[in-house]
Each structure stands twice: as structure tokens, then as C-alpha cells.
N, C-alpha and C positions, 0 to 999 in steps of 0.2 A: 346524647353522646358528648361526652368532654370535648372540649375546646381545644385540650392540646393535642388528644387522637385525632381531631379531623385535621388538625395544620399538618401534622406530620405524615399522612398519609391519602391526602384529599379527600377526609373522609365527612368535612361539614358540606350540608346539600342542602337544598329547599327541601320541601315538603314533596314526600316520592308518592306516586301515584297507588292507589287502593288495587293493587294486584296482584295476582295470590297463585297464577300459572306458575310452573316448572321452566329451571331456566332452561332445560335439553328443549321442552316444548316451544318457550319462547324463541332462542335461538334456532331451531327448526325453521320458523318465519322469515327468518329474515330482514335485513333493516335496511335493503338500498344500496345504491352505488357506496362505490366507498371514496368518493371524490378523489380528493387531492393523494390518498393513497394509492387507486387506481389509476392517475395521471402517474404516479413515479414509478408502477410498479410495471407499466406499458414499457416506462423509458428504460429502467433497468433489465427488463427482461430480450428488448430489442438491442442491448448491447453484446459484442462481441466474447470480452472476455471477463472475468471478475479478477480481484486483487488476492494475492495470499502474502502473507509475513516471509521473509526470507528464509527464516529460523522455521519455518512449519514441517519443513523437510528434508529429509537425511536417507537416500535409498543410493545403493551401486547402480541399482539399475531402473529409473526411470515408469511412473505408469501414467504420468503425465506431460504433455509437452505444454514448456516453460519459456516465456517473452518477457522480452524486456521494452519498454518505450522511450525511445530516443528523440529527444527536442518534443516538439510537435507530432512528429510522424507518425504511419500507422506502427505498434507495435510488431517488432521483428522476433524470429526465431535466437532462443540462446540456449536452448535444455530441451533436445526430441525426445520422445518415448524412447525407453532403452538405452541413454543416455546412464553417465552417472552422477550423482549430487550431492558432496561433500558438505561436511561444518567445513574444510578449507574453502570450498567455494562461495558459501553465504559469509565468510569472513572477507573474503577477495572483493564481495559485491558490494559490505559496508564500509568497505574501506573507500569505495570510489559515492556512496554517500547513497545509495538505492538500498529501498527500506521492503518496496515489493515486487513482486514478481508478477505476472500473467496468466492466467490459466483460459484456454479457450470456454466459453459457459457449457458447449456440448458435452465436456469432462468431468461436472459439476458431480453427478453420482458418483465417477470415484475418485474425485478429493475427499467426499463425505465417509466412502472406506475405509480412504488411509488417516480420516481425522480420528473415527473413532478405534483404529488398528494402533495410533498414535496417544489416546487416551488409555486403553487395556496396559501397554507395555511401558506406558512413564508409571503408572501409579503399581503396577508389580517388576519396576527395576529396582533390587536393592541396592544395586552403587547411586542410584538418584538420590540426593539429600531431602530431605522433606519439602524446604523451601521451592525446590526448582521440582518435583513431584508437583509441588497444588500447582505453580505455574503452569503447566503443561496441560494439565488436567483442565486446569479454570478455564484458559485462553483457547484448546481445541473449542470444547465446549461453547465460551461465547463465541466462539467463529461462526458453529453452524446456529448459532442463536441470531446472529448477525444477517449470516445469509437468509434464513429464512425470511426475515424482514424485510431487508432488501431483494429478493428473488423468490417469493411466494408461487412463481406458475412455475420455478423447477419442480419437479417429482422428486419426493421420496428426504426431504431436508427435516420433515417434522418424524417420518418414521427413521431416520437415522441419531434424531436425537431419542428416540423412544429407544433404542439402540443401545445408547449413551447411560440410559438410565436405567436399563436393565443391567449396566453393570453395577450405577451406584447401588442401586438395591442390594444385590448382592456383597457388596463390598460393606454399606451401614450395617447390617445385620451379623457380618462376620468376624469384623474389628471396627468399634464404634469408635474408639480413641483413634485412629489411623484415618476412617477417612471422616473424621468430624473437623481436621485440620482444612479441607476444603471449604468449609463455612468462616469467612471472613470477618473474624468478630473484634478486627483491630478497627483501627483510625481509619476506613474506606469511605471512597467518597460515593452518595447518589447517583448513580450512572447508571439507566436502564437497565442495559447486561447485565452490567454489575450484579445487578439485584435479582435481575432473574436468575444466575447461577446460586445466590444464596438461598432465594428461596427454594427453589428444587432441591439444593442439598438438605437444607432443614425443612424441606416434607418430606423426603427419607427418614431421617433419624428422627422425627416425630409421626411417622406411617410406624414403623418400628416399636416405638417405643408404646403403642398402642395396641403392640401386639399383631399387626396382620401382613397376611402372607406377602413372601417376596414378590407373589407375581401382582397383585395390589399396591405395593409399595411401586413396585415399575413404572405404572401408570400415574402413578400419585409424583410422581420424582417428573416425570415425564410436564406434568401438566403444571409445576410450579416451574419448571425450564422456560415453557413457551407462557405462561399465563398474562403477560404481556405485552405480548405481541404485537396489540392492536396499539399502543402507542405510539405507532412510527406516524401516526396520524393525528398528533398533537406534536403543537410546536415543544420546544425547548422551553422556551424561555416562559411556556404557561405550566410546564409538568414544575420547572424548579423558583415558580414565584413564590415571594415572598409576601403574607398576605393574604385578605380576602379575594379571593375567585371573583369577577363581573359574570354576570349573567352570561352571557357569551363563551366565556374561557368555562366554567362550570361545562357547558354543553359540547365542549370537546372532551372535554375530558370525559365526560358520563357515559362517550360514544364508543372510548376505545374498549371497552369488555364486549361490543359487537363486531366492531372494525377485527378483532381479534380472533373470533370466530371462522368473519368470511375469509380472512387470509386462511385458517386452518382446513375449512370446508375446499378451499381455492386449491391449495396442499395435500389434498385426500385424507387429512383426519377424521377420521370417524371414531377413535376411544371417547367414549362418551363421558369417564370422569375428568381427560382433555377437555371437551370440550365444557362439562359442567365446571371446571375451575377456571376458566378465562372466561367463560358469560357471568359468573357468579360469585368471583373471588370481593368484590367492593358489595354483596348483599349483607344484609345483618338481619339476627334472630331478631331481633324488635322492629323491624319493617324498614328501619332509617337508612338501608344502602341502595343503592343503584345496579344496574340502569332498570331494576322491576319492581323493588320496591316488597323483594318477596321476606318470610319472613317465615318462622317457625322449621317444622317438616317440610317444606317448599325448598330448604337448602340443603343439598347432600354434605354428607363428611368429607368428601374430596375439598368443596367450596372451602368448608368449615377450616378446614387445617390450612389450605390457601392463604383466607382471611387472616389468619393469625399470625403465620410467618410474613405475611405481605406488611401487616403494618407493623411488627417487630423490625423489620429490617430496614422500613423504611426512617425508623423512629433512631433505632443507634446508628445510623450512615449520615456522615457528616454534609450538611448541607452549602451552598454560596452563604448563607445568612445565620451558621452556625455549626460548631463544632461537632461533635461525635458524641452521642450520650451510652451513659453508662449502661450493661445489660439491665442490672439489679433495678435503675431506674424506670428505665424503659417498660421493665415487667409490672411495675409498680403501677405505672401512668394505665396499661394494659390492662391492669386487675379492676379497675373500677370499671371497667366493661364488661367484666365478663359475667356470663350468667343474662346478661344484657343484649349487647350486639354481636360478643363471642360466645361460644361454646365452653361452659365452665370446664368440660372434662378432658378437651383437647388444651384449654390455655394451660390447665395446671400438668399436663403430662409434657408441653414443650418448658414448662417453670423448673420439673425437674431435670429436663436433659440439660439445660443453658446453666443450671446451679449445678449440676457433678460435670463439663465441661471447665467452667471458672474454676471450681476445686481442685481438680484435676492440673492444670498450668492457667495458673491468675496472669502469667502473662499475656497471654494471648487477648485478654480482652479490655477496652478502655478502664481505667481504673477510675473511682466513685470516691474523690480528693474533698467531695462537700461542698467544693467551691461551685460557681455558677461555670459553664463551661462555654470556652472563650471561642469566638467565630473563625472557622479554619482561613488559611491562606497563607502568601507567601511573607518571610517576615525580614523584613526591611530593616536595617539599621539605620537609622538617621539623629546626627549628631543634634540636641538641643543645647537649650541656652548655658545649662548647667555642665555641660561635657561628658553629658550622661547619653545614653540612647533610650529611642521611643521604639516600639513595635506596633508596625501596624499592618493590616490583612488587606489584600487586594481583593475588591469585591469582583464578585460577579457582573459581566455587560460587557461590550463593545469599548474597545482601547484600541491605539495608533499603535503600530509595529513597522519596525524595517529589520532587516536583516545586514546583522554586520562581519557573520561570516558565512559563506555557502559555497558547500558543496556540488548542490544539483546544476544540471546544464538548462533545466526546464521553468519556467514560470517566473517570477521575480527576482532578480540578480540584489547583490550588496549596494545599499543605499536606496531602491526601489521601495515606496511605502506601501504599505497591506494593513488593512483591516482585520482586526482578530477579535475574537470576541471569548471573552476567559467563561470558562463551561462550570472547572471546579477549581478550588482549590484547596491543599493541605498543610503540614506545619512548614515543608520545603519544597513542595510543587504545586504545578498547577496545570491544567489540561485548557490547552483553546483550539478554536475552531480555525484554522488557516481557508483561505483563498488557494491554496497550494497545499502538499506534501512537502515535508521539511528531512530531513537524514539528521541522523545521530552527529552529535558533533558539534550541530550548527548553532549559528548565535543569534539571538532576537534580544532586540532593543525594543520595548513596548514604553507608551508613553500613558500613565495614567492621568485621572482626569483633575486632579491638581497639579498638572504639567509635570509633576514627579519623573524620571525616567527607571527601569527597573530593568538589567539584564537578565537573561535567561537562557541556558543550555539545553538544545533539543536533544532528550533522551529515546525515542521512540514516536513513531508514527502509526495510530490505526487509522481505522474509515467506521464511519457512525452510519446508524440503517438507511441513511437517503445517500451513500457515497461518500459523505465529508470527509475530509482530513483531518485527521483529531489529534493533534502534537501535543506530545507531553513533556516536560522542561521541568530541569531544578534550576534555581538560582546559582548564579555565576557573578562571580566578584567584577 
């Protein structure tokens, strides 16, 4: 297997063990606690209430009751059942600088209702413009992709995205142009979610384009959603190194196609091409994948198609240590596998959907300039000797932050330092991990590691699958 398939998608390994079992049989087995996942997944499930975006919700009348947390305090009542909950009222709430809300965890089944009642009616409102259509769609969707990870003992989060995908199904097969806009084939950065939303969508339109039935395709859309899963069980900073793997970091990673499993077994998954595409999606036709080492007819067509959208997407998503590669290239790098580690007939049938997509609106996807392609991040202007300016990208790692304007009443006030540590970034943003939630608005002062200083405006706040604050910021003069 090439050198640059395995960086782009972890896919260089030692030598895989001489094993030739079915991954439904192997995963049948079983692999063990799930350590460090099941310490967070005890703490998150013993928690009270979970987080929603302010924006997730727009009813007269209420089917959840909605808290707000004040300073320190226990979270208080602000929106009963039956209540009503305006776009004026999430405007009223960012205005005072709260990014989310509270939902009790007992209410969790129907948030996941009204997430997927909220995906059916953005992607068939025609006054939606396309841009804020895929938004709604993407971000319902990574929500409960989110929770499942973070709250694997709630019921019913993996059959709600099976839900989810029984619409995509029907939606790629009925207008492939319309919903092939929900595959992210711009300048995106590596972000777990991220990726899971892409690859479920492009195992849709390549289920599809393979010819087989919607209710196939369901399952297939379903298990490139969650496929996954099990990496909330690797750190961060070893999914997006830069690099040869240590022995050590290889053996987390190799773990998360079981880890992903027992959360779905944990969930009540039982679709078996679910569960065959998250044990099976890193195997390969010539023996060289993980975590069994299987090879030939030992890997179903779910894996198959898995496999190929998993390292497509992870190859054109721009990484901390590099920019966004082109599709046409990416397919290129891809080709010299296939027949090999891939599926000759599944790579060339997702080669034509990604080639009459590009034809289709060439903008939509990184353009293929020749040139080498330059490493994303935020880009700084600084005066050199000559009166010219220099560009240059803020790597990825841990940088000094303070805050120099803020909104919230809760956690680090203006001047207070905080620790950040920058996750991605793009040609004008960047995503870091805060000690706190940050409100739109607000300003960070980040100090990089040539003492450099670099302002930044907080655009938005999520939460990452262990609870983090995940602040997103464009640059600020």
C-alpha cells in the first residue's frame, strides 16, 4: 500500500495477523472493556442534562423544557414544555452572549424527533437557499452523531440516525444533483463529524450509483454516519499527527473499529452492514488492513464502499499539516490501490459520481492549479524588511490565550489567561479547544509560539464527543 494512502488515512500498519474470520463473527467476540471510553461514557451518562445550539429550535409550543446555567449554579428553568420559542428569542439570548441551552438527558428521545422532524423540513423547504438547507441538514445530523458518542447508554440515538438516513436514501436516488450538495467537497477541515457526515452521504450516492435498492442504501448511508464512532477513544492529537504512528499510538487507533462496535452493541445496533462497516471499514482486499487482517470475500460490500469513501475524504480534507487536495488528485493517489486494497468496481463507480459532480459546478470543489498545495491556516500579515508582507499558517498545538472582550458571566473574565489548543485550521479560521465556552462576538488574544500575538473573533461555539468547547474564530484586525 502507498505511502501517501496510509498518511492520509492511517492506513500504514505493521504486519496484520494471518486471520481470515468474518468481521460480524469477529466483532460477535468481543474485545473488552472499553477503558477510557467507558470511564467518560459512566460520567456523561450520570449527567443531568446535555447541551443544544440555540438555533436547533423554533416551535410555538414547546416538547421540551429548556435551562439556562447561571455563574456556577445548578442550571434553572427558562422554556417549560408548552412554552413558545422564537428565532426572536435565540436572537435575545445571543445577544446577551449564550451559545446553548439545556435539555434535561430524560428528554433525549424527543430531541432526536424533533432533530430528525428538523432535517425532513429544511431539506424540502423551498424558501431555504441551498447554503443554509446543507447547514441544517449537516449540523442536525452531526448533533446526533455527536451524542451518540458522547451518550452511547441513551436508547434509540443510532436508530434515530438510521432514521436520518432513510431519508438520505431516498432523497440521493430522487435528485442526485440536490442532495449531492450535502457532500462537502470544498476547503473542509478533518473533524471527526465532519467526516462521518461526508462519508454517509457519499455511501448514498455511491449505494446508488451501484444500482441497489433504497432500503440497502439506508443501511449503507446509516453505517458511513456512525462508522466512526469508536474514535472518541483516541486522543486528538494521535488521530490528526503528523507522521509516523509509535507503536503505542498505531494500537489506539487499530482499537477504535471495536471500540465502535461495543458503543453500537451498547446502543442496540443490531444492522448487521452497521455493524459490518465500523468493524471492517480500515480492512483491505490484500490482507494489509485492521484490526483482522481480513482479506478477499471475508469483507462485505458495505466495508467495501466504507473503505473507499473513508480514505477519499480523509485524503481531500484539509489537514493541521496541510491544505485541501484536489478531488481529480486524490482519485489518482486512490487508483493505484485499487484492484489491490480497494474494490476495483466500487473505486471506479464512486470515480464517475465525483467526475459528473466536478462537471456538473467545478466550483464546488478544490481546484487542481498544479501547484503543490499550501498548508491551511490563519493568515497573518506581517510587515518584512522590504515593506512587503509575509504569509504565514498557525500550526496546530497548544498556544496562550486571554480574552479581551467577553460577554459571558461564567469561567475566565477579560485579561484572565487560558490555555487553547488550535484543533484546525483554514485560509481564515481556525477551531480551538477552550477551558470554557466562548459566545459569538467575543475576542481572543492567542499568543503563538514565536511570541507572535494573533487576534481572533469568536464565531460560534460546539462541544466535541468528550463535552469540550470547540470555539470557532475568524481573524480580527
Amino acid at each position: 500500500m502507498s505511502r501517501r494512502l496510509a498518511k492520509a488515512g492511517h492506513l500504514q500498519q505493521p504486519d496484520a495477523p494471518n486471520n481470515r474470520s468474518t468481521p460480524a463473527s469477529r466483532a460477535s467476540e468481543g474485545s473488552g472493556p472499553l477503558g477510557t471510553s467507558e470511564e467518560h461514557n459512566q460520567a456523561a451518562v450520570s449527567a443531568a442534562f446535555f447541551p443544544i445550539p440555540i438555533d436547533s429550535l423554533d416551535a410555538p409550543s414547546l416538547e421540551l423544557d429548556l435551562y439556562l446555567r447561571h455563574s456556577r449554579g445548578a442550571p434553572v428553568l427558562y422554556r417549560a414544555k408548552g412554552s413558545a420559542y422564537s428565532v426572536r428569542d435565540c436572537k435575545k439570548l445571543a445577544d446577551q452572549g449564550v451559545t446553548h441551552l439545556l435539555v434535561p438527558i430524560t428528554q433525549h428521545r424527543v430531541f432526536q424527533k424533533l432533530m430528525t422532524e428538523r432535517v425532513t423540513t429544511a431539506y424540502e423547504d423551498p424558501n431555504l437557499s441551498r447554503a443554509e438547507r446543507t447547514r441544517i441538514v449537516r449540523e442536525s445530523c452531526a448533533a446526533m452523531i455527536s451524542d451518540l458518542m458522547t451518550y452511547p447508554h441513551i436508547p434509540g440515538i443510532s436508530e434515530t440516525l438510521g432514521d436520518m438516513a432513510g431519508c438520505f436514501a431516498a432523497w440521493c436516488t430522487q435528485d442526485e444533483s440536490k442532495f449531492s450538495y450535502l457532500l462537502d467537497m470544498s476547503e473542509h477541515d478533518y473533524y471527526t463529524i465532519t467526516h462521518m457526515v461526508n462519508v454517509g452521504v457519499g455511501c448514498g450516492m455511491l449505494a446508488a450509483e451501484l444500482g441497489m435498492p433504497t432500503d440497502q442504501i439506508q443501511r449503507i448511508v446509516q453505517g458511513g454516519l456512525i462508522h466512526d464512532v469508536g474514535k472518541i477513544g483516541v486522543p486528538a492529537e494521535v488521530l490528526n499527527k503528523e507522521g509516523k504512528l509509535t507503536d503505542e499510538e498505531w494500537a489506539m487507533i487499530r482499537r477504535h473499529p471495536e471500540i465502535g462496535v461495543e458503543i453500537l452493541r451498547t446502543n442496540g445496533e443490531t444492522c448487521a452492514e452497521v455493524i459490518e462497516m465500523t468493524i471492517a471499514h480500515h480492512e483491505r482486499l490484500d490482507g494489509s488492513g485492521y484490526p483482522y487482517g481480513l482479506s478477499g470475500d471475508a469483507i462485505g460490500i458495505p466495508a467495501r464502499i466504507c473503505a473507499v469513501l473513508d480514505v477519499y475524504d480523509a485524503m481531500t480534507a484539509a489537514r493541521p499539516y496541510r491544505g485541501p487536495l484536489p478531488p481529480n488528485k486524490v482519485l489518482d493517489t486512490i487508483r493505484t490501490e485499487s484492484g489491490k486494497g480497494f474494490d476495483k468496481s466500487i473505486f471506479d463507480a464512486w470515480d464517475r459520481v465525483v467526475q459528473r459532480l466536478v462537471e456538473q459546478d467545478p466550483s464546488r470543489a478544490v481546484q487542481d492549479t498544479g501547484q503543490p498545495v499550501p498548508p491551511p491556516g490563519i493568515l497573518r500579515q506581517m510587515p518584512n524588511a522590504a515593506g512587503s508582507t509575509d504569509q504565514t499558517a498557525l500550526a496546530a498545538g497548544e498556544v496562550r490565550g486571554v480574552f479581551v472582550r467577553r460577554f459571558m458571566r461564567t469561567g475566565p473574565g477579560v485579561g484572565d489567561p487560558i490555555r487553547c489548543r488550535v484543533m484546525s485550521t483554514e485560509a481564515t479560521a481556525v477551531r480551538l479547544t477552550l477551558p470554557c465556552p466562548a459566545a459569538a462576538g467575543e475576542m481572543l488574544r492567542i499568543t503563538l509560539p514565536d511570541e507572535s500575538t494573533l487576534n481572533l473573533m469568536v464565531t460560534r461555539t460546539t462541544y466535541g464527543p468528550g463535552g469540550e468547547p470547540i470555539v470557532e474564530c475568524a481573524r480580527a484586525a
